[in-house]
C-alpha positions in Angstrom: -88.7 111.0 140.0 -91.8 112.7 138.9 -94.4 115.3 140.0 -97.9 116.8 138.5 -98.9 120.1 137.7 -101.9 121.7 137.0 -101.9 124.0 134.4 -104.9 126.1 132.6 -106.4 125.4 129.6 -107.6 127.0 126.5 -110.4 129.4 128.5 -108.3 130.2 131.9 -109.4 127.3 133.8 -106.4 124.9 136.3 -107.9 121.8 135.4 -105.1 120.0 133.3 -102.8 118.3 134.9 -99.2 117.0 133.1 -96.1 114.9 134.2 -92.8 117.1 135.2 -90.2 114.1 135.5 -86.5 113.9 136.1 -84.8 114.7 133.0 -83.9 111.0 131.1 -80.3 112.3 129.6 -78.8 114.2 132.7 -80.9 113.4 135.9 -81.6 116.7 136.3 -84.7 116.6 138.8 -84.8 120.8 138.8 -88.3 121.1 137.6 -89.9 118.6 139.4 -89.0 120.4 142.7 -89.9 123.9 141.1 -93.4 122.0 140.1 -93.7 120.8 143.8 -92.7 123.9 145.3 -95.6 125.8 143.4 -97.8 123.2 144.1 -97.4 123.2 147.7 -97.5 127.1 147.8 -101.2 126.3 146.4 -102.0 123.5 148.8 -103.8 124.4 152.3 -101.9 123.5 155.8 -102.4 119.2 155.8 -103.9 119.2 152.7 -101.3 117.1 151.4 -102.2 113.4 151.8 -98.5 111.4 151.4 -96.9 115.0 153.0 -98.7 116.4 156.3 -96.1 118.9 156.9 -96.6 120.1 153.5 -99.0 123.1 152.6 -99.8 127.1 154.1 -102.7 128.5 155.8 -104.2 129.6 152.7 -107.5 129.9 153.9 -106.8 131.9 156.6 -104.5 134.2 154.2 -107.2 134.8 151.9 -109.7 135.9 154.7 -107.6 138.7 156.2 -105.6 139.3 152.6 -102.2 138.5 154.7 -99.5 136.4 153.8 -98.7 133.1 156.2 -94.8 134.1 156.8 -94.6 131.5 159.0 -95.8 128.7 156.5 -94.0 130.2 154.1 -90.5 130.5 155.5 -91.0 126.1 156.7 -91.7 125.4 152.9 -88.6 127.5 151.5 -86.6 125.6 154.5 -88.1 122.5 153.1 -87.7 123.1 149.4 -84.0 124.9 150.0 -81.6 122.1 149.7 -82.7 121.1 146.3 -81.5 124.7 144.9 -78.7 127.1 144.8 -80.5 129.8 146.3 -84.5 130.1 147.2 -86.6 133.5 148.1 -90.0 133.3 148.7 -91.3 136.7 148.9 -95.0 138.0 149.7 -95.8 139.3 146.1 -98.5 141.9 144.9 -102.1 141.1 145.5 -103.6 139.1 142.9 -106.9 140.7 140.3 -109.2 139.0 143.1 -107.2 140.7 145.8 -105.6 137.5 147.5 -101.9 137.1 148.6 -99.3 136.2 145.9 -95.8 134.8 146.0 -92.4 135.5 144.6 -90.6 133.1 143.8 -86.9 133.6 143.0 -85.0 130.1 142.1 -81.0 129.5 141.3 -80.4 126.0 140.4 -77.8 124.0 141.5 -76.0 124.3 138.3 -76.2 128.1 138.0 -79.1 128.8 136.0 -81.5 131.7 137.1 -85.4 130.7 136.4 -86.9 133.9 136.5 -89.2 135.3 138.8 -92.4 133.0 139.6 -96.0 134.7 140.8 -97.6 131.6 142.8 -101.4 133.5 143.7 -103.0 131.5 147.0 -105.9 130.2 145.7 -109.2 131.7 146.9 
């Protein structure tokens, strides 16, 4: 299984994208879903072309600087059987002012990946 991420480059910017795939020695698919997760945190409500039910009213969230509970809670029930334990929390406004999210992962084989900031994008 594999997944893409976008991550930022030397000045700041999300524009490169790289391969998260399951792990070749143990099958461990753990970061794949914790790439998807974020990304789908990031994505808008339908945005998703193979996924429809994927996404969060992020446009709406930015506008009145509130955080889509509702979207929010369907995406940790979606995401939740691939961990341990899964919190997604409203987190502190980002520098621009938009929502934020905490994510708190326990992996199905004990580990705890600390404490994830996903911002909504703006």
């Amino acid at each position: 299984m594999r997944t893409f991420g976008r991550i930022k480059d030397e000045n700041g910017n999300p524009t490169i994208w790289v391969e998260v795939a399951t792990d070749p020695v143990t099958g461990d698919d753990t970061w794949v879903w914790v790439t998807t997760l974020i990304q789908v945190l990031k994505l808008n409500l339908n945005e998703a072309p193979y996924n429809a039910n994927y996404g969060i009213n992020a446009m709406n969230s930015v506008i009145t600087q509130t955080h889509p509970d509702y979207q929010s809670t369907i995406t940790q029930q979606q995401f939740a059987p691939y961990f341990a334990n899964l919190s997604i929390a409203p987190g502190p406004a980002d520098e621009d002012g938009n929502p934020t999210y905490n994510v708190n992962i326990v992996t199905k084989t004990g580990a705890v990946i600390p404490t994830i900031n996903v911002g909504v994008p703006g």
